[in-house]
Each structure stands twice: as structure tokens, then as C-alpha cells.
C-alpha positions as CSV (number, residue, x, y, z in Angstrom):
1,X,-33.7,28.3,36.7
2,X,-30.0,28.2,35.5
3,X,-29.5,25.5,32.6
4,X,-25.6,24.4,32.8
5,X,-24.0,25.3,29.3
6,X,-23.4,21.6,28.2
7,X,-27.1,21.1,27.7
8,X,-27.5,24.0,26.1
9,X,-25.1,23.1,23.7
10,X,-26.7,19.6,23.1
11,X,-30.4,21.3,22.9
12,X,-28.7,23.3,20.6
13,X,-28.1,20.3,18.5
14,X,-30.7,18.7,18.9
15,X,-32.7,21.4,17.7
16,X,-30.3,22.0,14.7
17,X,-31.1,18.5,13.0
18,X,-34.7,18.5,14.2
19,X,-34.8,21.7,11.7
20,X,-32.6,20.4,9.4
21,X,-34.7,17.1,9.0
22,X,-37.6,18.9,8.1
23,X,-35.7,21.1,5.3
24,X,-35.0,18.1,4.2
25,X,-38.7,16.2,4.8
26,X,-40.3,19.6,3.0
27,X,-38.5,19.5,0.0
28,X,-36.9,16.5,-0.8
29,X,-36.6,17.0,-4.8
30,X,-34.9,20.1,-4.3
31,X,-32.3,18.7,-1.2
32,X,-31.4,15.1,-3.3
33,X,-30.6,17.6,-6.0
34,X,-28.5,19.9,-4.6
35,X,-26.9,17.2,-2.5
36,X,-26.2,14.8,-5.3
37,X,-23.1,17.1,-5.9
38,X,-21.6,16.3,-2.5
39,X,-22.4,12.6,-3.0
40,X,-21.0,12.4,-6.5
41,X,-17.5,14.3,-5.3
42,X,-16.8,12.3,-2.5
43,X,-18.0,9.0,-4.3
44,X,-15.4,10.2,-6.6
45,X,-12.2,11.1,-4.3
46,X,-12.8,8.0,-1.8
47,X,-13.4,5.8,-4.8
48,X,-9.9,6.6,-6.4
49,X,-8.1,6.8,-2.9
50,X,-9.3,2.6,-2.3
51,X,-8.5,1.8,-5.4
52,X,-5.0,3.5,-5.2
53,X,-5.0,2.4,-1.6
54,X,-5.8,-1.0,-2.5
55,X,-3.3,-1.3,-5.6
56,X,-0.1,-0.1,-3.7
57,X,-0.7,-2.5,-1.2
58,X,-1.2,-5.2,-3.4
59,X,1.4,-4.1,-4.9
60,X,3.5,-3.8,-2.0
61,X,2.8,-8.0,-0.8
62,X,3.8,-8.5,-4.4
63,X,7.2,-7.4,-3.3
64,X,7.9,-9.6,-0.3
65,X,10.2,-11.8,-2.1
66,X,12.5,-8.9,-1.3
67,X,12.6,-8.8,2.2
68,X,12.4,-6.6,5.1
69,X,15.1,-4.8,6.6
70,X,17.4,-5.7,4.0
71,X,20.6,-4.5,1.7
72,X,21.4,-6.0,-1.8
73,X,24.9,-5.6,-3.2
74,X,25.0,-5.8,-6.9
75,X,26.8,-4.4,-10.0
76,X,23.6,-2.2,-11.1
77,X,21.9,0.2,-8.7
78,X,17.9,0.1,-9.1
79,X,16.9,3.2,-10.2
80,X,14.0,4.5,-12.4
81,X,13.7,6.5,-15.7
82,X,14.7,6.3,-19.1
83,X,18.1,8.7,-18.3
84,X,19.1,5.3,-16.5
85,X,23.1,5.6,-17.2
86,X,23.3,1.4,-17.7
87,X,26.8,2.3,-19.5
88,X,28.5,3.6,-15.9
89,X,27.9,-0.1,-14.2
90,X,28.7,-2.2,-16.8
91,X,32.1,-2.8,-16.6
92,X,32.0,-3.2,-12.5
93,X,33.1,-6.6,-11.1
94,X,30.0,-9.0,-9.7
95,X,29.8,-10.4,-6.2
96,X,31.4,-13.2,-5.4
97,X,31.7,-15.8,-2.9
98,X,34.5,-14.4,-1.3
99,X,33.7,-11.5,-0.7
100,X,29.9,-12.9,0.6
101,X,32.5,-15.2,3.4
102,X,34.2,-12.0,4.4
103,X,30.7,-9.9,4.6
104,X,29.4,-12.7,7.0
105,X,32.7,-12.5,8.9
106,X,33.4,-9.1,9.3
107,X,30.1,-7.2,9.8
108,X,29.0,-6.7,13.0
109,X,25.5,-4.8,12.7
110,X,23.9,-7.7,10.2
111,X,21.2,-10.3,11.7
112,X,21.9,-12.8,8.5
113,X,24.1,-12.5,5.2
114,X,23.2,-14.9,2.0
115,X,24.4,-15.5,-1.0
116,X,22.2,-16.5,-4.3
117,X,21.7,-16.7,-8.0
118,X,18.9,-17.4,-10.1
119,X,18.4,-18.8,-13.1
120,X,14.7,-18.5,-15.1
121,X,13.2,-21.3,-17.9
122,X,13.8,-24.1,-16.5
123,X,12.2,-27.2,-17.1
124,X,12.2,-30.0,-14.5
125,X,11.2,-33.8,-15.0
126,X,10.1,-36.2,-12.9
127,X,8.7,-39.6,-14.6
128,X,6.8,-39.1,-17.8
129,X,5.6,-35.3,-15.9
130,X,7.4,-32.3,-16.9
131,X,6.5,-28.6,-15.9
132,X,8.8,-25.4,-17.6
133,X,9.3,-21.7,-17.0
134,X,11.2,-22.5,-13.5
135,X,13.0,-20.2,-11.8
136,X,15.8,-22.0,-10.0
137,X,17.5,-20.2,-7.4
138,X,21.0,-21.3,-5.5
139,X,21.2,-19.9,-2.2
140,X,23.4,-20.3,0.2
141,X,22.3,-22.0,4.0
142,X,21.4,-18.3,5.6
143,X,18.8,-17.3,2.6
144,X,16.0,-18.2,5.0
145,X,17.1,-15.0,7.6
146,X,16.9,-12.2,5.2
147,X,13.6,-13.8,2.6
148,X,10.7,-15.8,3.6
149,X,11.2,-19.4,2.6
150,X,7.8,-20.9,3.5
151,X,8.3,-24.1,3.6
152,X,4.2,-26.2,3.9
153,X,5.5,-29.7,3.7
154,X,9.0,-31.1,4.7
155,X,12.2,-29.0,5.8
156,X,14.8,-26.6,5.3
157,X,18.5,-27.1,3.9
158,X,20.6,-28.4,6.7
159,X,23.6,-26.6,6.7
160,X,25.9,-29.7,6.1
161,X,23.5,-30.0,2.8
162,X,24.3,-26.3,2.1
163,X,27.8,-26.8,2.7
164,X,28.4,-29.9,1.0
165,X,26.3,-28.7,-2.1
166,X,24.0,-32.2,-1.9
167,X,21.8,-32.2,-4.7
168,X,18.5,-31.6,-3.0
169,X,15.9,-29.0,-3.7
170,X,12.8,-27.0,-2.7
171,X,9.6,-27.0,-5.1
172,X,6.7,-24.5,-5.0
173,X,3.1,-25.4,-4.7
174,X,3.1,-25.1,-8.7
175,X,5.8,-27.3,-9.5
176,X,4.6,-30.1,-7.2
177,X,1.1,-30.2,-9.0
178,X,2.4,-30.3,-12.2
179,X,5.3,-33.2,-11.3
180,X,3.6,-35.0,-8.4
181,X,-0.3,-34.9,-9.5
182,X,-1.4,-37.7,-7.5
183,X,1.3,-38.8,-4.8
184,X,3.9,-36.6,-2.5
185,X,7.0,-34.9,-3.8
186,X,8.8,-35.5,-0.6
187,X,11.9,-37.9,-0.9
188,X,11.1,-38.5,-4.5
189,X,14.5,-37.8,-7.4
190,X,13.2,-34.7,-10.1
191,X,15.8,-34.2,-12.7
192,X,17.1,-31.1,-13.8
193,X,19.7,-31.2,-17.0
194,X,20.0,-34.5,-16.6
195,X,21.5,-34.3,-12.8
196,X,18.8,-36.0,-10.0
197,X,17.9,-33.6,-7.2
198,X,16.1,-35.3,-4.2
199,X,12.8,-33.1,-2.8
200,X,12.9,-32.2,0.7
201,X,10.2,-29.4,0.7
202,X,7.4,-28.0,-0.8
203,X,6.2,-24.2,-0.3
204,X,3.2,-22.9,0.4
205,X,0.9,-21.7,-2.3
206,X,1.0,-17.8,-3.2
207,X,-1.3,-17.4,-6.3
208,X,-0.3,-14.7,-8.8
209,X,0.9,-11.4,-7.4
210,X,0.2,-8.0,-9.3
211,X,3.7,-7.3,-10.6
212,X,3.3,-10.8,-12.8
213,X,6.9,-11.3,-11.4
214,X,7.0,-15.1,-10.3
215,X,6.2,-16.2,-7.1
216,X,7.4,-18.9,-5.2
217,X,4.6,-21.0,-6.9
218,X,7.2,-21.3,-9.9
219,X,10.4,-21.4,-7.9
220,X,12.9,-23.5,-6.8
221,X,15.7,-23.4,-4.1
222,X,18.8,-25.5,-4.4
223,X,22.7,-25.0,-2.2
224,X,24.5,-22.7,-4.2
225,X,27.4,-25.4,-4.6
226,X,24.5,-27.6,-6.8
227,X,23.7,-24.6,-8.6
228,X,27.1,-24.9,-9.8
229,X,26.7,-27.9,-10.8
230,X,24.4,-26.9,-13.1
231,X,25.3,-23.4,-14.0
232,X,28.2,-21.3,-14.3
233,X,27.9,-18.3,-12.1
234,X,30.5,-17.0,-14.9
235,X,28.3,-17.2,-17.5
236,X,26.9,-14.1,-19.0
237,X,23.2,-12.9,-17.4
238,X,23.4,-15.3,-14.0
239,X,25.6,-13.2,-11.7
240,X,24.9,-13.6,-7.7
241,X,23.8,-11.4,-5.5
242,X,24.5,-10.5,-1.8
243,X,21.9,-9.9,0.8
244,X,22.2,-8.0,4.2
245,X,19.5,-8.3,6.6
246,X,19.7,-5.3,9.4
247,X,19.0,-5.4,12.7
248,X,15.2,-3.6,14.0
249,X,17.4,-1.4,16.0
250,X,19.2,0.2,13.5
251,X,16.6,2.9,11.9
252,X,16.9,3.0,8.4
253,X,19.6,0.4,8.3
254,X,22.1,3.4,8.5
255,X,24.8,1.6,10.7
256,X,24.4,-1.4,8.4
257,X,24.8,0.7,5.3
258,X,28.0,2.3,6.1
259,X,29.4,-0.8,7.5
260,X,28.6,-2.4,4.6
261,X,30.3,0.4,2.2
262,X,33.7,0.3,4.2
263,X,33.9,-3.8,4.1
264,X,33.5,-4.2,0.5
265,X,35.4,-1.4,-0.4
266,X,38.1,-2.0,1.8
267,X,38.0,-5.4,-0.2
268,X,38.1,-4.3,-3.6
269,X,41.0,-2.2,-2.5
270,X,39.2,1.1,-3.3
271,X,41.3,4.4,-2.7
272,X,39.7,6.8,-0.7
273,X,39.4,9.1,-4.2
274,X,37.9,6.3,-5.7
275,X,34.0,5.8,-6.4
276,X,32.4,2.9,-5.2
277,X,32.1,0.2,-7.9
278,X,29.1,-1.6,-6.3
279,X,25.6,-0.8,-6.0
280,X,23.8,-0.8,-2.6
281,X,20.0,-1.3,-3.3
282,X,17.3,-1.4,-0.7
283,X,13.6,-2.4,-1.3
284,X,12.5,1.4,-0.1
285,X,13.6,2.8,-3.3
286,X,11.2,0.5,-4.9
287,X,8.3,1.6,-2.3
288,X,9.2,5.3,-2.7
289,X,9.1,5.1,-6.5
290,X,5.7,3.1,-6.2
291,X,4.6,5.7,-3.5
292,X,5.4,8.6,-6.3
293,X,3.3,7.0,-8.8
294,X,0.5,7.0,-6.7
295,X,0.5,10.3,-5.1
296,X,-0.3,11.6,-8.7
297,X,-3.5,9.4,-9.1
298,X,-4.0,10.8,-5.5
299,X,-3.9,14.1,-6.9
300,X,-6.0,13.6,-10.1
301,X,-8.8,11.9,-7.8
302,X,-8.6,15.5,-5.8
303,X,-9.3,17.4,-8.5
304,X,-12.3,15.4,-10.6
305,X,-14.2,14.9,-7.5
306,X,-13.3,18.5,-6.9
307,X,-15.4,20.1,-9.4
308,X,-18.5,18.3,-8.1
309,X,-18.2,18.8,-4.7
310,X,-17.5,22.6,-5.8
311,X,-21.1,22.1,-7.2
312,X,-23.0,20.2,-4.4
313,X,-21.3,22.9,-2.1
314,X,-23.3,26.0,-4.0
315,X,-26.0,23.8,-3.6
316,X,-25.9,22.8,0.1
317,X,-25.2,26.8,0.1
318,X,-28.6,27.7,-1.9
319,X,-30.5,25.4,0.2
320,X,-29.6,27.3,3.5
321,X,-30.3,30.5,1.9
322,X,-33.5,29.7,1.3
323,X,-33.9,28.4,4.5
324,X,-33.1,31.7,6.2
325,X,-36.0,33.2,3.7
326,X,-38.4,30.7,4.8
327,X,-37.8,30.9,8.6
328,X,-37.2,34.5,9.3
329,X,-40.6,35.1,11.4
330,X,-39.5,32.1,13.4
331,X,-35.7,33.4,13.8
332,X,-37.4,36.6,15.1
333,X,-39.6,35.1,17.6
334,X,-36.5,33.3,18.8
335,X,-34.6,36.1,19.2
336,X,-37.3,38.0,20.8
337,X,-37.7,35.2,23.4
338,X,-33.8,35.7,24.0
339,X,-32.1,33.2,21.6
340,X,-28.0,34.3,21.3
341,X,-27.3,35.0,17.8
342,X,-24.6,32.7,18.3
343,X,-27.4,30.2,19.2
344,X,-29.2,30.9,15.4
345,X,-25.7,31.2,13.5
346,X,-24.5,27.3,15.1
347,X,-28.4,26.1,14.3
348,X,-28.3,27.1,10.7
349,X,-24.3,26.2,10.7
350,X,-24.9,22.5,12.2
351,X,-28.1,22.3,9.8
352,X,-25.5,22.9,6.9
353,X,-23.1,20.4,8.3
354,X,-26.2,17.7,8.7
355,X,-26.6,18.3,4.9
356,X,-22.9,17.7,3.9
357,X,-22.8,14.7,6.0
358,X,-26.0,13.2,4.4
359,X,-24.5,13.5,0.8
360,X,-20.7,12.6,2.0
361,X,-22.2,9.2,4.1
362,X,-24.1,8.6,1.1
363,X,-21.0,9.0,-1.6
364,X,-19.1,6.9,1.3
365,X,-21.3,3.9,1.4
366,X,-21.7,3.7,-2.6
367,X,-18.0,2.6,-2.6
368,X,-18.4,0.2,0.3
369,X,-21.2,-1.1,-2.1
370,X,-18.1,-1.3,-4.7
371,X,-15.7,-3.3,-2.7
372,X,-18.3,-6.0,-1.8
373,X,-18.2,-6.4,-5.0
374,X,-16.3,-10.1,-5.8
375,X,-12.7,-9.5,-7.1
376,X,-10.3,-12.3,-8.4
377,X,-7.7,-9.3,-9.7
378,X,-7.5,-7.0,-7.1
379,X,-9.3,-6.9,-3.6
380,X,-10.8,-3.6,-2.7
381,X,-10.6,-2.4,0.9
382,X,-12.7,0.8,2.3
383,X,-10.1,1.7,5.0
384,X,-11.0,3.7,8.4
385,X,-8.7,6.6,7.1
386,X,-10.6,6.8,3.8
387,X,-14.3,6.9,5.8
388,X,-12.5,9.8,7.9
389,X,-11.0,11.6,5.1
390,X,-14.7,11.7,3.5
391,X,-16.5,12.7,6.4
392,X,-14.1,14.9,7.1
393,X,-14.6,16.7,3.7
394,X,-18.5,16.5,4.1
395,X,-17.9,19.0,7.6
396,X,-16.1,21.2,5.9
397,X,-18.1,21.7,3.0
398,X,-20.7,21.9,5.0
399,X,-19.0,24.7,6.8
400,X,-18.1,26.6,4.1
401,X,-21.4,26.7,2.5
402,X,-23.6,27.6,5.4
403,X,-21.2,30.1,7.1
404,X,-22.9,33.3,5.3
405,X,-26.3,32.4,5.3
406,X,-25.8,31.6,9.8
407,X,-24.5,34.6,9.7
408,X,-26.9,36.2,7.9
409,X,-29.3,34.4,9.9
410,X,-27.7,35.2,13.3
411,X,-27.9,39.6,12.7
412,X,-31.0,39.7,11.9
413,X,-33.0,42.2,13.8
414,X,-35.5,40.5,15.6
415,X,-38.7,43.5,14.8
416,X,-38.0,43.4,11.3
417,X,-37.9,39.7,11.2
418,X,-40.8,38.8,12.8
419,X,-43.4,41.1,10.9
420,X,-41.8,39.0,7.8
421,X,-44.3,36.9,6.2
């Protein structure tokens, strides 16, 4: 009767954990043992890629205060290192308004262009309620396009507010628990410096972010004409910045970029000889820097849980020898029946593999056991590519450490092995 070659295959299976399981049911002691190597490596390498996985992107959120899609000209480029050349950007010239008016002008590949400074340690009054360590940022009406403004109660600047620099301001959630305990901040007169700045809205709530940079819990928006009113933009260590936002379109912002160069250097008068006396900064240095660290934690995590899966490998290895030992009458009768010797090599190989599998799931779930675990610092995430990776490792351990005893298995000659005892 002719059996079609799929259900051979799947017998084939079938038969290979059916074997495997009672390898496993026979000597337990001995399998947890040799298995515990597997379980410990891949607890080890999965464990350090969530955490890492989890810190960079936590990491990463913490960083959305600098937008998407977006190019910062400053004096200093952001760079990292202590060979940082500080002494080469010092004596460049700062943005200015002007050349922010001809930026929104003159480029044509830019979805929004802002203007802002920022000024931290503030304290701001309202009543007999103070709160301190504000960050007070003037920004011009377009801010909104190229950073997220998210605004829970109230409104926006209007742009004759922006343009008229009206003294009215936008609190975070912080703020407006410290100054407003008990009533709402909207419409109410804060004072800052002794000028009175009317509350129009109130952002929504971030918590703390894992950079301990300062959300927009502790910050404040204000037109950039009232932020003159309270601070020079002369003044030595408040200097404005110009923002860029690019279009989705342009990949890698590279249009944007080199539109960008040939404006502002064409208004600073720059000969063609001449170096560029700004700094174009992007938030993907920051990620690619952040990306770097990581990749070496990556790496560490490969080689301590390297080691043990090198150990739970022999083991899974001595385990299949033995195995061969034990069943050799039974691989002769199978072969005298008319069993393949690929059909004994891919038992004992899948056997292996079942093994591997077993210790890898088991390592696996141990750190899903770890990210239930409440966490007010950092929240740990077991990720689909993670559970992959492991398994993944598990199969080819498990390959590597039964291949010579299935082949072993598979040339055995069949008289020989079945007068074994």
C-alpha cells in the first residue's frame, strides 16, 4: 500500500518525540541536569536582550520632546566623547529671529519651522502657592508642528497671541497641582518676575522619563515676544534654537538638509571656501549613539549565556549518545524491517531538537515570569522577536549536539545491532 511522503514525514515526528518523551520519562535526574545548561544560557541571553530592549525604548519615549522628522540649527553640534572640540563652536554666531523669518520664507521642503528658547529654575507664583525648578520655554506660534504640545485642558497660542507676544502661558500637569491645588488654572493670572501671565492650557501628565531630563510636567510655553519680556535672548547661556520639521517624503530628510545648509549659509554670507559656522543636529545621532551603547550589552549578554549553553549543549549531546547505546537492538530491528537511515538519523536528530526546545521554552518563560514582575522604574517587555531568537537558539543547539550521535545512529549495521544487548 503506497503511504504519500507527507505522512511519512509526520509519523516520522511523531515517532521522534514519542521516543524522545520517554528519554526523558526514564531518566529525568539525568535530562533536568543536562538540560539545565540550555535553560540557564538562554534565561541568560533573552533576559539581557528585554532588559536592553526594554531600556532603549524607554529611553527612546524619553526623547520625544525632540521630535520626529526634524532639524535643529544651533551654534554646537551634538556629538559624543570626551575629544568633544567645544573650543571650534564657540565663537560662532547664535540663531536669530531673522534668520528663523527667512528659514520659514525661503524653504520649500519644510512641513513647519519654529523658533524657541528656554530658560530653567524658574519659580512661578500664583496667590500664597509657589512651585520652582521651571523650565520656561518661548516659542514661536509654529512650535506645535515640529514637537508635541499636548495640551489636556484649554487651548493653543492663537497666532495673533504669538504675534502680539500677549502674556499668556501653558502649564504642565506638575505646575498646575502645585499652584492650583483645589480649583482650575484656566483663565487664572500666575506671575513670573513679577510680570502676570494669563493660563490658557494645561498639558497632559508625562510622569518621570528615564533620562531625568524634565518633562513637560515641569514646563512652561510662553510667545517668544513675552519671553523677552522676561529674558534677554542676549544674555549669556539662553540662546534660541531653530527647528525644521521635514516632510515623510523626504527619506532621511536629505532634501531638507541641504536646503537648509544653502539658506543659512547664503545668509551668513559664507564663501564657498568657507566652513559652515552652524551646527545641523538631528535626533538620529542621539538614537545611533544610544543604539551603540547597547549593542555592546547585546554582545556581553552573547557571551555569558554563551558559556552555559556551550555546557547544556555537551549535555543535550551526552544524553543522545547514550541513547544510541540504549536503543541499538531496537535501531536494528527497525532497519531490518526497512527503516531509511535517513529515517533513524532525523528520529534521533528531532529527539535532540525536542530536548533543546524543552530547556530553551523553559529559560524563555523564566523571564516572562520576570517581566510580570511589578515595575515603577522601568517596564519590562518579552517581545515576539526575543521568544524567536531563543527558540531559535534552542533548534540549533539542538542540532548541533545530536548531529553525530543520528549519524552514528543512522550507519549502523542492522546484524550487528540487533544481536546487541
Amino acid at each position: 500500500m503506497y503511504i504519500p511522503d507527507h505522512l511519512i514525514f509526520l509519523r516520522l515526528i511523531l515517532e521522534s518525540f514519542r521516543f524522545a518523551w520517554q528519554a526523558l520519562k526514564s531518566n529525568l535526574l539525568r535530562t533536568i541536569l543536562s538540560l539545565l545548561g540550555v535553560t540557564i544560557g538562554i534565561f541568560a541571553i533573552i533576559s539581557v536582550f528585554t532588559i536592553v530592549d526594554s531600556l532603549e525604548r524607554n529611553i527612546r519615549n524619553s526623547m520625544n520632546f525632540l521630535g520626529n522628522n526634524v532639524i535643529y540649527v544651533q551654534r554646537f553640534p551634538w556629538a559624543f566623547g570626551n575629544d568633544y572640540p567645544w573650543w571650534k563652536y564657540f565663537q560662532r554666531p547664535s540663531a536669530t529671529i531673522r534668520e528663523y523669518r527667512l528659514l520659514e520664507h525661503k524653504l520649500e521642503n519644510a512641513e513647519g519651522v519654529a523658533i524657541f528658547w528656554d530658560r530653567r529654575g524658574n519659580t512661578l507664583r500664583y496667590r500664597s502657592n509657589s512651585t520652582s525648578g521651571v523650565n520656561i520655554q518661548g516659542i514661536s506660534y509654529g512650535f506645535n508642528k515640529i514637537s508635541d504640545v499636548p495640551v489636556a485642558q484649554g487651548r493653543y497660542f492663537t497666532q495673533q497671541e504669538a504675534n502680539a507676544a500677549r502674556n499668556v502661558i501653558i502649564i504642565g500637569a506638575k505646575i498646575a497641582e502645585n499652584l492650583f491645588p483645589n480649583e482650575t488654572p484656566l483663565g487664572k493670572a500666575i506671575k513670573i518676575r513679577g510680570l502676570k501671565f494669563s493660563v490658557i492650557g494645561v498639558m497632559e501628565k508625562q510622569g518621570e522619563n528615564m533620562l531625568g531630563m524634565p518633562t513637560n510636567d515641569a514646563n512652561a510655553y510662553m510667545p517668544f515676544g513675552a519671553f523677552n519680556k522676561l529674558f534677554s535672548t542676549g544674555r549669556q547661556g539662553i540662546e534660541p534654537t531653530i527647528g525644521i520639521k521635514g516632510r515623510e517624503t523626504d527619506i532621511g530628510l536629505l532634501e531638507l538638509e541641504y536646503e537648509i545648509r544653502g539658506v543659512m549659509r547664503n545668509i551668513r554670507g559664507l564663501k564657498p571656501r568657507d566652513s559652515d559656522n552652524f551646527a545641523l543636529n538631528r535626533p538620529e545621532m542621539v538614537a545611533e549613539a544610544i543604539t551603540g551603547m547597547f549593542n555592546v550589552i547585546g554582545v556581553a549578554g552573547w557571551v555569558i549565556g554563551g558559556f552555559s549553553i556551550l555546557v547544556g549543549g555537551f549535555g543535550i549531546a551526552n544524553i543522545m549518545f547514550v541513547s544510541v547505546k540504549e536503543r541499538t537492538n531496537i535501531i536494528g530491528i527497525q532497519k531490518s524491517l526497512g527503516a531509511k537511515n535517513y529515517f533513524i538519523l532525523f528520529q534521533f536528530l528531532f529527539e535532540s531538537i525536542f530536548l533543546s526546545l524543552i530547556g530553551g521554552g523553559v529559560g524563555i518563560f523564566l523571564v516572562y515570569l520576570i517581566t510580570l514582575i511589578p515595575q515603577n522604574a522601568l517596564e519590562l517587555l518579552l517581545s515576539f522577536g526575543n521568544i524567536t531568537l531563543g527558540l531559535g537558539v534552542s533548534v540549533v543547539i539542538g542540532v548541533l549536539s545530536g548531529i553525530i550521535p543520528a549519524i552514528l545512529a543512522s550507519n549502523l549495521d542492522p546484524v550487528i545491532a540487533i544481536r546487541s544487548k
